[in-house]
N, CA, C, O and CB atoms as a CASP TS submission, in Angstrom:
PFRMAT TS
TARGET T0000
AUTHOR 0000-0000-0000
METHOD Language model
MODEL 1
PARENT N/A
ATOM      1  N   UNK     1       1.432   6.133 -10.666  1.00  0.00           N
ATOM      2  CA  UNK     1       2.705   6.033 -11.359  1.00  0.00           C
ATOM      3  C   UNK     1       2.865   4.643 -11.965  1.00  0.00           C
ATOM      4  O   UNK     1       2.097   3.731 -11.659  1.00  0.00           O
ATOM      5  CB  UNK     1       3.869   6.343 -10.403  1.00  0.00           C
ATOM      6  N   UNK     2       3.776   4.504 -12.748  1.00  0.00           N
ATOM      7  CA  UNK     2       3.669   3.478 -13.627  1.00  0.00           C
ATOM      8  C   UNK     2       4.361   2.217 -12.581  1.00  0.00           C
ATOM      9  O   UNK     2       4.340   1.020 -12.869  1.00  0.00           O
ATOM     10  CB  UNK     2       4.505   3.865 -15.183  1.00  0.00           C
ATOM     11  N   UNK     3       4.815   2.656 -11.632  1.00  0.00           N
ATOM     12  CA  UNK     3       5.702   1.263 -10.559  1.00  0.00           C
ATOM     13  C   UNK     3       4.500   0.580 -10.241  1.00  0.00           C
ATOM     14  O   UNK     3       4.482  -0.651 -10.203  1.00  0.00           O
ATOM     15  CB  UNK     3       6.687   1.758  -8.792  1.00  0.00           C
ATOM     16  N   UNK     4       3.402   1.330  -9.987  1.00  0.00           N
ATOM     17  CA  UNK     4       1.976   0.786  -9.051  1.00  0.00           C
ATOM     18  C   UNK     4       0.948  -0.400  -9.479  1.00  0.00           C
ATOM     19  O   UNK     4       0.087  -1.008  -8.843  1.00  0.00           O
ATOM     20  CB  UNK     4       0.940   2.035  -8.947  1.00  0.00           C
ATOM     21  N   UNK     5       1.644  -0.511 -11.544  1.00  0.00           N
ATOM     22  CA  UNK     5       0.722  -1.044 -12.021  1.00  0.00           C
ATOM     23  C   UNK     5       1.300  -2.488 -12.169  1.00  0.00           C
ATOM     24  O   UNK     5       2.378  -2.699 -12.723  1.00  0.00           O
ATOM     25  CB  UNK     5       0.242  -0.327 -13.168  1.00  0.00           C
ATOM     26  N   UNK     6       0.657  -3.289 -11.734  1.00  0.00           N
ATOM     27  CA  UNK     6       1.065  -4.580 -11.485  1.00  0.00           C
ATOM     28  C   UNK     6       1.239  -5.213 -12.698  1.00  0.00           C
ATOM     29  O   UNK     6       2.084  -6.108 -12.665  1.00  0.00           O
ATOM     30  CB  UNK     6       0.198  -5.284 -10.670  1.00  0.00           C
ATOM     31  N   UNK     7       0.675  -5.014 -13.806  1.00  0.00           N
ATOM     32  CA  UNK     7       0.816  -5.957 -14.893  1.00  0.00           C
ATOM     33  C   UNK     7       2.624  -5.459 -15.602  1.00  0.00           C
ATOM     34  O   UNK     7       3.392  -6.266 -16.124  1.00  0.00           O
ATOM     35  CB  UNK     7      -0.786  -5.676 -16.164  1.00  0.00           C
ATOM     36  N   UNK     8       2.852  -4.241 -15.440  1.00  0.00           N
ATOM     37  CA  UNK     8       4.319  -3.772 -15.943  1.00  0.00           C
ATOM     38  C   UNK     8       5.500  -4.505 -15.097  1.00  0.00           C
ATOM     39  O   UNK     8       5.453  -4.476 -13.868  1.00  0.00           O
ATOM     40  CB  UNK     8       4.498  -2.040 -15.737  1.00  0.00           C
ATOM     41  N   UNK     9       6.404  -5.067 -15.679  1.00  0.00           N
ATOM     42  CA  UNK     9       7.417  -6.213 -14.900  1.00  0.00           C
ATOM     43  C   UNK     9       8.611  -5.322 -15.101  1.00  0.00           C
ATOM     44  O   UNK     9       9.561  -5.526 -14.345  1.00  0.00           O
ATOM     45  CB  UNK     9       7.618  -8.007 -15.673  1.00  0.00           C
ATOM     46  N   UNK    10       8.699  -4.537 -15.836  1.00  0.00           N
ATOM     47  CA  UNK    10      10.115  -3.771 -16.385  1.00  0.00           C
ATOM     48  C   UNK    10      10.087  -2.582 -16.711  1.00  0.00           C
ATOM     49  O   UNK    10       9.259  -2.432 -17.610  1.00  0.00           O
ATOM     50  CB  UNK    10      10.700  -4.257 -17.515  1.00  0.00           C
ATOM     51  N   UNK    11      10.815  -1.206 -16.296  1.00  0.00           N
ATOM     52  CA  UNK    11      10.298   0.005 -16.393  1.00  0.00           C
ATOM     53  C   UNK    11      12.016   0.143 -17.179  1.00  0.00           C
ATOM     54  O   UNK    11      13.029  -0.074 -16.514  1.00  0.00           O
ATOM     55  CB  UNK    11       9.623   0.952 -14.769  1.00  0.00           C
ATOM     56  N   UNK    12      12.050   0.449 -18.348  1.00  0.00           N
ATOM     57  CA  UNK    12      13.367   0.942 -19.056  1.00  0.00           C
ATOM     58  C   UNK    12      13.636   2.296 -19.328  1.00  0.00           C
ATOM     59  O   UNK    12      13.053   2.724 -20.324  1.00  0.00           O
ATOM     60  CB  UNK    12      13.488   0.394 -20.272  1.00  0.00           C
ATOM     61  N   UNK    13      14.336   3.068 -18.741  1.00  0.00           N
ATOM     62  CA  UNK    13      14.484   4.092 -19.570  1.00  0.00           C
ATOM     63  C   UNK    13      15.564   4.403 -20.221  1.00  0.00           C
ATOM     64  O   UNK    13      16.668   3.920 -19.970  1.00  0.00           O
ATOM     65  CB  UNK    13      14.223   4.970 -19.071  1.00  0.00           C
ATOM     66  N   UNK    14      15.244   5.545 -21.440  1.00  0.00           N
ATOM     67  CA  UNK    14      16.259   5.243 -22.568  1.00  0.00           C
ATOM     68  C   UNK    14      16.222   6.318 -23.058  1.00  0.00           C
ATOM     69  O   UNK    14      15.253   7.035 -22.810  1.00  0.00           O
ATOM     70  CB  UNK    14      16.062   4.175 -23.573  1.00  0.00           C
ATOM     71  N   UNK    15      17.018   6.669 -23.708  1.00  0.00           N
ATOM     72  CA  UNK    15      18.009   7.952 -24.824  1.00  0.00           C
ATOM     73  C   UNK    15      17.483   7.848 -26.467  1.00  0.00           C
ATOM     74  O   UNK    15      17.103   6.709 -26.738  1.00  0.00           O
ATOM     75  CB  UNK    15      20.151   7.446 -24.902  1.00  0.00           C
ATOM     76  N   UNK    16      17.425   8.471 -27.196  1.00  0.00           N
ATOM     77  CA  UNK    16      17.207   8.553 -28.814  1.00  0.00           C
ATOM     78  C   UNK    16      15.465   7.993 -28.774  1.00  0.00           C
ATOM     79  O   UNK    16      14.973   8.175 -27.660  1.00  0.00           O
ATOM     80  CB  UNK    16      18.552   7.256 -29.910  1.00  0.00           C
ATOM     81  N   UNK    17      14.874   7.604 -29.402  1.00  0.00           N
ATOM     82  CA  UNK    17      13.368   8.375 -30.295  1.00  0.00           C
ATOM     83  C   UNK    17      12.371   8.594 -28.750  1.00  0.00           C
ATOM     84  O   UNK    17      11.885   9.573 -28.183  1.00  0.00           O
ATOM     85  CB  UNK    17      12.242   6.820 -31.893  1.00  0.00           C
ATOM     86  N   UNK    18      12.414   6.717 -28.414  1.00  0.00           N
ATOM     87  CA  UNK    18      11.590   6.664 -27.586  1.00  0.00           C
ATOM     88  C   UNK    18      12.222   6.839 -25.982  1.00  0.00           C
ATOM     89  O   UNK    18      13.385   6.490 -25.783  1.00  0.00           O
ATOM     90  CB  UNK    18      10.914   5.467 -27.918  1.00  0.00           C
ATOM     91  N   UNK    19      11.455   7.352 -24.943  1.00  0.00           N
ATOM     92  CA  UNK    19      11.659   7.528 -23.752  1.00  0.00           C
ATOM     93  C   UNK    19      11.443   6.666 -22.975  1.00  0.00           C
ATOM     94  O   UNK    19      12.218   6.772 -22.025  1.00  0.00           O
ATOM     95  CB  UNK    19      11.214   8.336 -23.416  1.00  0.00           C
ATOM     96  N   UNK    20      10.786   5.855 -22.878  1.00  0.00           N
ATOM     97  CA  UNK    20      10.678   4.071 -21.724  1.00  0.00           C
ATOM     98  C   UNK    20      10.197   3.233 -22.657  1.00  0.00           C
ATOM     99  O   UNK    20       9.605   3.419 -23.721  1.00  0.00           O
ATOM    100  CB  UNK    20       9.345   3.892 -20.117  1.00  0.00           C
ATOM    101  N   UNK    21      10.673   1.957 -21.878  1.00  0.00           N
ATOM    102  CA  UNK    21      10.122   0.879 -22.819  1.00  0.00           C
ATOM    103  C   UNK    21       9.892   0.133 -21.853  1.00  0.00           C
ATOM    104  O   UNK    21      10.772  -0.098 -21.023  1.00  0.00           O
ATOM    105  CB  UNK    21      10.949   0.234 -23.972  1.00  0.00           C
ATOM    106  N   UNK    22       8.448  -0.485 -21.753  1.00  0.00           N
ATOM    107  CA  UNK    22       7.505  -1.212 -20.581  1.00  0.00           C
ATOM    108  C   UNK    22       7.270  -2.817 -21.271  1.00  0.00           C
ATOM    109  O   UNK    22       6.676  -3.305 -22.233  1.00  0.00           O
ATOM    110  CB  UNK    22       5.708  -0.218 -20.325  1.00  0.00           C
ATOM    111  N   UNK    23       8.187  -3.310 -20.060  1.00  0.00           N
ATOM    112  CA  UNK    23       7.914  -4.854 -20.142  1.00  0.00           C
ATOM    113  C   UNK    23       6.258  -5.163 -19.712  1.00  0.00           C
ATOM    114  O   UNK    23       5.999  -5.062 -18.513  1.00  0.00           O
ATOM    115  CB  UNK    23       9.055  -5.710 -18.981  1.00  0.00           C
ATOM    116  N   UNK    24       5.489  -5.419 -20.357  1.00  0.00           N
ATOM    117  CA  UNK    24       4.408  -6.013 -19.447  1.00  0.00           C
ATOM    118  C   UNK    24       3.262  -7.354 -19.718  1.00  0.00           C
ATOM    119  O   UNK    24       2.628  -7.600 -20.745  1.00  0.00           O
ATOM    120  CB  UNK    24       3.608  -4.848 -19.231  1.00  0.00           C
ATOM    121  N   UNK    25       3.268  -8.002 -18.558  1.00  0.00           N
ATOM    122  CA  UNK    25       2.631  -9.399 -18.510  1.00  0.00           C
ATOM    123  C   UNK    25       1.558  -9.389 -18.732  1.00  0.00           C
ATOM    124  O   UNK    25       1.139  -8.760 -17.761  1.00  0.00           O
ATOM    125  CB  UNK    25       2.669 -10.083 -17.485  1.00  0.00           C
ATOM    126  N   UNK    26       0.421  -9.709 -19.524  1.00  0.00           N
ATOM    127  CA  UNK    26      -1.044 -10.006 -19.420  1.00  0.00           C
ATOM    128  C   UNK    26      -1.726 -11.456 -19.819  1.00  0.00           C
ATOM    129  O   UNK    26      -0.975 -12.108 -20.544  1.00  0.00           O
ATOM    130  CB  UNK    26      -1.665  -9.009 -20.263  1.00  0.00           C
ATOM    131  N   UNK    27      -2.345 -11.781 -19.668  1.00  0.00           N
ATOM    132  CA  UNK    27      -2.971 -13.147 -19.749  1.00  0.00           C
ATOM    133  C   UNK    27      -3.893 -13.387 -21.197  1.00  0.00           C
ATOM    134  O   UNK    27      -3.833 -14.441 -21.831  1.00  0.00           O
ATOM    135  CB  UNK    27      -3.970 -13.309 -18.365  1.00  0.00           C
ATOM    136  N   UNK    28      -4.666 -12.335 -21.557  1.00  0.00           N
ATOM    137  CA  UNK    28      -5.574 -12.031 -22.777  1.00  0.00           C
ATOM    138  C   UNK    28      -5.636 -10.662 -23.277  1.00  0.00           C
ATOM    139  O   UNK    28      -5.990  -9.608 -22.747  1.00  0.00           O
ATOM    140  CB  UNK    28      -6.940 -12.379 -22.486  1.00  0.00           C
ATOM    141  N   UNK    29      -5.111 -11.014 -24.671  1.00  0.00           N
ATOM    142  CA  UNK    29      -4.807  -9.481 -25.582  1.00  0.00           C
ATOM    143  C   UNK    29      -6.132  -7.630 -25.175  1.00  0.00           C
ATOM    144  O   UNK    29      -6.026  -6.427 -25.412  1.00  0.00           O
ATOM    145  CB  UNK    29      -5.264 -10.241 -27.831  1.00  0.00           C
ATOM    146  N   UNK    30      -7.067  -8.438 -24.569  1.00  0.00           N
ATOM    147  CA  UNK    30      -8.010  -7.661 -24.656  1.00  0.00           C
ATOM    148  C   UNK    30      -7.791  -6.960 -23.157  1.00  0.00           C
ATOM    149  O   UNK    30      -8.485  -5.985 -22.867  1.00  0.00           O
ATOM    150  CB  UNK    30      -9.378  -8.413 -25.032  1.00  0.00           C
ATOM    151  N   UNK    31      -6.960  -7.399 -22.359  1.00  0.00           N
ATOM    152  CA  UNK    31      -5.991  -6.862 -21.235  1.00  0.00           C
ATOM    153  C   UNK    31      -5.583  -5.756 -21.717  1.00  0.00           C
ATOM    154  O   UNK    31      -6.254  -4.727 -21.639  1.00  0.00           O
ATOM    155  CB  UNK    31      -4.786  -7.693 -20.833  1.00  0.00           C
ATOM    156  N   UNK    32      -4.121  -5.840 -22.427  1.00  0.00           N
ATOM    157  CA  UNK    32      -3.731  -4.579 -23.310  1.00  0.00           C
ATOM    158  C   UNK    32      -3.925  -3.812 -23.375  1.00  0.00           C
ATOM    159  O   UNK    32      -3.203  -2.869 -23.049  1.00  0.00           O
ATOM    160  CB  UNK    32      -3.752  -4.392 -24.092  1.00  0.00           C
ATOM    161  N   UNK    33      -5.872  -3.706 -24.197  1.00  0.00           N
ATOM    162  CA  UNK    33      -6.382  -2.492 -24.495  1.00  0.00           C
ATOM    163  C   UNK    33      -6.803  -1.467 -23.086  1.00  0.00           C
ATOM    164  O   UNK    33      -6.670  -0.260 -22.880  1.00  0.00           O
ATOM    165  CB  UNK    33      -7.618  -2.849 -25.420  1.00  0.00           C
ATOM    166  N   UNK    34      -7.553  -2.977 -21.995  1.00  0.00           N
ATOM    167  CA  UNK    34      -8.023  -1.821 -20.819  1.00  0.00           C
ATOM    168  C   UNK    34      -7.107  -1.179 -20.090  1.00  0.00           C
ATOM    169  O   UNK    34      -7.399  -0.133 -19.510  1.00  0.00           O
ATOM    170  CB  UNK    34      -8.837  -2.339 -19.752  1.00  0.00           C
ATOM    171  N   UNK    35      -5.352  -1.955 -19.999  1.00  0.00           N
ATOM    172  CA  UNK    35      -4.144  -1.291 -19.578  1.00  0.00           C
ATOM    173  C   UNK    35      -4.122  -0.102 -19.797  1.00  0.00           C
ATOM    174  O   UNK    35      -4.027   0.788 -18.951  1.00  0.00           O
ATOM    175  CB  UNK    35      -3.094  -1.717 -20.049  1.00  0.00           C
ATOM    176  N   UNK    36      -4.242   0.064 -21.422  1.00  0.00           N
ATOM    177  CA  UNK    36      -3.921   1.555 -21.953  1.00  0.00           C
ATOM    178  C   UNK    36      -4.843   2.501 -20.940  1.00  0.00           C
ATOM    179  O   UNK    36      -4.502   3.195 -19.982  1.00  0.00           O
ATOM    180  CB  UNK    36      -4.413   1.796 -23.779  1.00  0.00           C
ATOM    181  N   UNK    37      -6.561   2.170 -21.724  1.00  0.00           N
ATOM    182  CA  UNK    37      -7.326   2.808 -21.804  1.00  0.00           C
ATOM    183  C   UNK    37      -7.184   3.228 -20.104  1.00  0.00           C
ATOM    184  O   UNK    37      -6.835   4.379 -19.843  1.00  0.00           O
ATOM    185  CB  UNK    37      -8.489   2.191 -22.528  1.00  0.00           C
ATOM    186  N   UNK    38      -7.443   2.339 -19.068  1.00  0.00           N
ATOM    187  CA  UNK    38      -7.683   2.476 -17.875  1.00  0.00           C
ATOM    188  C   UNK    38      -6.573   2.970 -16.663  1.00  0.00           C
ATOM    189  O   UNK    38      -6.757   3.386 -15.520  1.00  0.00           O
ATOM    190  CB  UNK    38      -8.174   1.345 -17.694  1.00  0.00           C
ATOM    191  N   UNK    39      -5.289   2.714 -17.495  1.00  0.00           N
ATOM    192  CA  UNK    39      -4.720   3.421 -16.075  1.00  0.00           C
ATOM    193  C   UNK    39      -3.213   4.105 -16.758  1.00  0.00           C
ATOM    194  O   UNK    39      -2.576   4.830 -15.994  1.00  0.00           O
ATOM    195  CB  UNK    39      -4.363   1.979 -14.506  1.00  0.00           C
ATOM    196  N   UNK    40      -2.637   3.874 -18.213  1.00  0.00           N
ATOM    197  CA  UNK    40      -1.651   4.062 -18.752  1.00  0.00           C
ATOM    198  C   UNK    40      -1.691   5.376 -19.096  1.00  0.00           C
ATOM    199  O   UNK    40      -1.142   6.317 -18.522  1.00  0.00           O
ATOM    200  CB  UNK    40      -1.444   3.247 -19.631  1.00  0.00           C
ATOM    201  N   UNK    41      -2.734   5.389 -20.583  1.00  0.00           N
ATOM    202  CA  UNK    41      -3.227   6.668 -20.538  1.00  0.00           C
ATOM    203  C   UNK    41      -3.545   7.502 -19.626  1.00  0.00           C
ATOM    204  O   UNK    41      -2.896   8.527 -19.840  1.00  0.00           O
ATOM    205  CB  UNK    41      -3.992   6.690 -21.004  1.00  0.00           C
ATOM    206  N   UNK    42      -4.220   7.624 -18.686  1.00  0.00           N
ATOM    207  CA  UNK    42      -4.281   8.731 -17.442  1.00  0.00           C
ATOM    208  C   UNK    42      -3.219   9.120 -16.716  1.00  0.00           C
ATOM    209  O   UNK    42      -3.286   9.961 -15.819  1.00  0.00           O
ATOM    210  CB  UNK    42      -5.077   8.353 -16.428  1.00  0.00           C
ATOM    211  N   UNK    43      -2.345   8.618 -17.016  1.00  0.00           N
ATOM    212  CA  UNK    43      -1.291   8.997 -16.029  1.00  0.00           C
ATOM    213  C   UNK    43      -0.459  10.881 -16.866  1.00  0.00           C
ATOM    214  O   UNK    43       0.115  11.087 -17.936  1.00  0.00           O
ATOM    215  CB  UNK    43       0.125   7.200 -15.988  1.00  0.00           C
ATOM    216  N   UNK    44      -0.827  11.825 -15.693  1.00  0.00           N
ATOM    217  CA  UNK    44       0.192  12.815 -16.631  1.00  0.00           C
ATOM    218  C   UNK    44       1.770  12.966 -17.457  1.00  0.00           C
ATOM    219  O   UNK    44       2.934  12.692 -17.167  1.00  0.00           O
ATOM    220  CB  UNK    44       0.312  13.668 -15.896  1.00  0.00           C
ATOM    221  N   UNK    45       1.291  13.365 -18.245  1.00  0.00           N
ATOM    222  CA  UNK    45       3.277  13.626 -19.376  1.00  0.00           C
ATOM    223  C   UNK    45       2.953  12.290 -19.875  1.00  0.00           C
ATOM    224  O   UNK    45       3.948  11.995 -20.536  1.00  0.00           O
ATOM    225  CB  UNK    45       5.536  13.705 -18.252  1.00  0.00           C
ATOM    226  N   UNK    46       2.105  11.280 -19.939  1.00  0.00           N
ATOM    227  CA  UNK    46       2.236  10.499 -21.268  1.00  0.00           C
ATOM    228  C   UNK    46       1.019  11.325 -21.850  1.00  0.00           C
ATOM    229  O   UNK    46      -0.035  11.868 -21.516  1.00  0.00           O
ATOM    230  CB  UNK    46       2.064   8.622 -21.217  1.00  0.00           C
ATOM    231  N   UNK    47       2.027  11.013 -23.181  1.00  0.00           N
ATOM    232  CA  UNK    47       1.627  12.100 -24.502  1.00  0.00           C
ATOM    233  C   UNK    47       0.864  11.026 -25.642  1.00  0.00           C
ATOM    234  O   UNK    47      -0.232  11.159 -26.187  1.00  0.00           O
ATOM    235  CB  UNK    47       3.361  12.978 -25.371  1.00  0.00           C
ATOM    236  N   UNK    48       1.847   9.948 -25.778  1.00  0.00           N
ATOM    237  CA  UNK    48       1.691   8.815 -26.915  1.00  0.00           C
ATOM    238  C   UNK    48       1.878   7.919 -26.456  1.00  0.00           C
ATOM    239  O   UNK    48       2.114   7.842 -25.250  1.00  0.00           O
ATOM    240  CB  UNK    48       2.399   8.739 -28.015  1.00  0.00           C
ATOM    241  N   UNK    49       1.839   6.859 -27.289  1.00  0.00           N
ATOM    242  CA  UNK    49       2.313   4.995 -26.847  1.00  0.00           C
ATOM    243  C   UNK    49       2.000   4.552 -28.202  1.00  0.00           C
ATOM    244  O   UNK    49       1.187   4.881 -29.066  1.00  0.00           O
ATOM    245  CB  UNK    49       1.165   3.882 -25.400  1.00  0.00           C
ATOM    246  N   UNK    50       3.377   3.276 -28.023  1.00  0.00           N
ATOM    247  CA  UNK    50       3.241   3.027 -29.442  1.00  0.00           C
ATOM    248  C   UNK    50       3.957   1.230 -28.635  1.00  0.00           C
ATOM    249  O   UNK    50       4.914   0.852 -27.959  1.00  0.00           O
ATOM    250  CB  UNK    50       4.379   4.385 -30.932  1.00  0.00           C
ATOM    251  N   UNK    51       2.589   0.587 -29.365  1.00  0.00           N
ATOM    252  CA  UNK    51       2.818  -0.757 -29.468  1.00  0.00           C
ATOM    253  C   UNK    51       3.754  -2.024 -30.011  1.00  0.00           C
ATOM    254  O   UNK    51       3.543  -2.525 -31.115  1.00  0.00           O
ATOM    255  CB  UNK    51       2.093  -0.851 -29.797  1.00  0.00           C
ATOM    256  N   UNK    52       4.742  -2.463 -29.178  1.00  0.00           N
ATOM    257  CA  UNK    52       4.906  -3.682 -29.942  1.00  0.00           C
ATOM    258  C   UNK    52       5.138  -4.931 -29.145  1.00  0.00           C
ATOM    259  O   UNK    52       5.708  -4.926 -28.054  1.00  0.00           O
ATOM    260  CB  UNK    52       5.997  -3.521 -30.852  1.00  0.00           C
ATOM    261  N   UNK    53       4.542  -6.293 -29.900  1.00  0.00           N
ATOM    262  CA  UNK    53       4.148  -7.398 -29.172  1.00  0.00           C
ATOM    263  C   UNK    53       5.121  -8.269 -29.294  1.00  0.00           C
ATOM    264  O   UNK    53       5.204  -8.468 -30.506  1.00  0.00           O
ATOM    265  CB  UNK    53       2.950  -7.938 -29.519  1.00  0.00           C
ATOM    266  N   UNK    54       6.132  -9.088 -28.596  1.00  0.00           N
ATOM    267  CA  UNK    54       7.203  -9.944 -28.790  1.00  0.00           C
ATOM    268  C   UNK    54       6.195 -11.436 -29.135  1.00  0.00           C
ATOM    269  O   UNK    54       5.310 -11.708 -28.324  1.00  0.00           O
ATOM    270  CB  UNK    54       8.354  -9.953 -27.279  1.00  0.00           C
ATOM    271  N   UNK    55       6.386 -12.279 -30.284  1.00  0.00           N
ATOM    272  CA  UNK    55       6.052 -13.142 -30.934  1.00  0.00           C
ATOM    273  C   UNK    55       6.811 -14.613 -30.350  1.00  0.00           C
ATOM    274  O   UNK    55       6.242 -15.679 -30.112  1.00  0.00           O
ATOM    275  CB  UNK    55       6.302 -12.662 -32.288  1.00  0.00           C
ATOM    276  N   UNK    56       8.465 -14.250 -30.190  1.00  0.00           N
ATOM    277  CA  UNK    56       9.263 -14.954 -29.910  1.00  0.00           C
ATOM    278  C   UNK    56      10.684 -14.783 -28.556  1.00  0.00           C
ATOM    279  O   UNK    56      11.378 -13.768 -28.615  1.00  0.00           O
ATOM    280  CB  UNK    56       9.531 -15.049 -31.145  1.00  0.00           C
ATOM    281  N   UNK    57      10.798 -15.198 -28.117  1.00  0.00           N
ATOM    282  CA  UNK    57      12.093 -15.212 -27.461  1.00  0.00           C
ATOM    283  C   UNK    57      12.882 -15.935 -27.452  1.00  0.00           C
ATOM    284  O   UNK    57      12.874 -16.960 -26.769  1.00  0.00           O
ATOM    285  CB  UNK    57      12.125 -15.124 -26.553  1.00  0.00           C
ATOM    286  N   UNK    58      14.229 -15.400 -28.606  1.00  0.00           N
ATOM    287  CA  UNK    58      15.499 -16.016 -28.502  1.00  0.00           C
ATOM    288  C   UNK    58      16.440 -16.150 -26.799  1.00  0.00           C
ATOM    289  O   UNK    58      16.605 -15.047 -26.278  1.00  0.00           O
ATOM    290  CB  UNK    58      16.315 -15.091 -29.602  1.00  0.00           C
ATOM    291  N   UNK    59      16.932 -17.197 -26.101  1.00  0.00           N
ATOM    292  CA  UNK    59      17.492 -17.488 -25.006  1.00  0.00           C
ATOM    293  C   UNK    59      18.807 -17.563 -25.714  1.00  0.00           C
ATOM    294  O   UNK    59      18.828 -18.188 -26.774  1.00  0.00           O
ATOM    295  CB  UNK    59      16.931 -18.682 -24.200  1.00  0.00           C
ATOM    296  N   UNK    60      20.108 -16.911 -25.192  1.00  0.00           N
ATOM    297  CA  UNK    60      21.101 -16.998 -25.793  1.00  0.00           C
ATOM    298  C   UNK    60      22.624 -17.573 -24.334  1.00  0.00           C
ATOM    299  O   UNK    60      23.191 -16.970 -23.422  1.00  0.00           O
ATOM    300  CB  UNK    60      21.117 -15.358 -26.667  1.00  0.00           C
ATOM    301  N   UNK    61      22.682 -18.724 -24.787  1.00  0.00           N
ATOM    302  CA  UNK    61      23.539 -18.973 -23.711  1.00  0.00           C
ATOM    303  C   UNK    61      24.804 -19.050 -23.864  1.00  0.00           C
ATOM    304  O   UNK    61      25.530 -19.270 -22.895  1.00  0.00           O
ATOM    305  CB  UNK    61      23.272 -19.941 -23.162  1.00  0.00           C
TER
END
């Protein structure tokens, strides 16, 4: 299950297009790919995944 995988910090779930949105930590982009490939993808009822990489973080105090 997706709680088990250590690199995911944030499990969101949500209403309208998409169904979760996964915070997750890695050290080198090429992480990412074996995430998917190796334990994301296998998991049953995921169907798709669709990528996006935060560049920046606004802190708003």
């Amino acid at each position: 299950s997706l709680e088990k995988i250590n690199e995911i910090k944030r499990i969101l779930l949500l209403s309208g297009e998409f169904d979760i949105i996964l915070e997750i930590e890695i050290d080198e982009p090429e992480e990412l790919w074996n995430l998917f490939v190796d334990k994301i993808d296998k998991i049953d009822g995921i169907i798709e995944t669709n990528t996006h990489i935060v560049i920046k973080e606004v802190v708003i105090k």
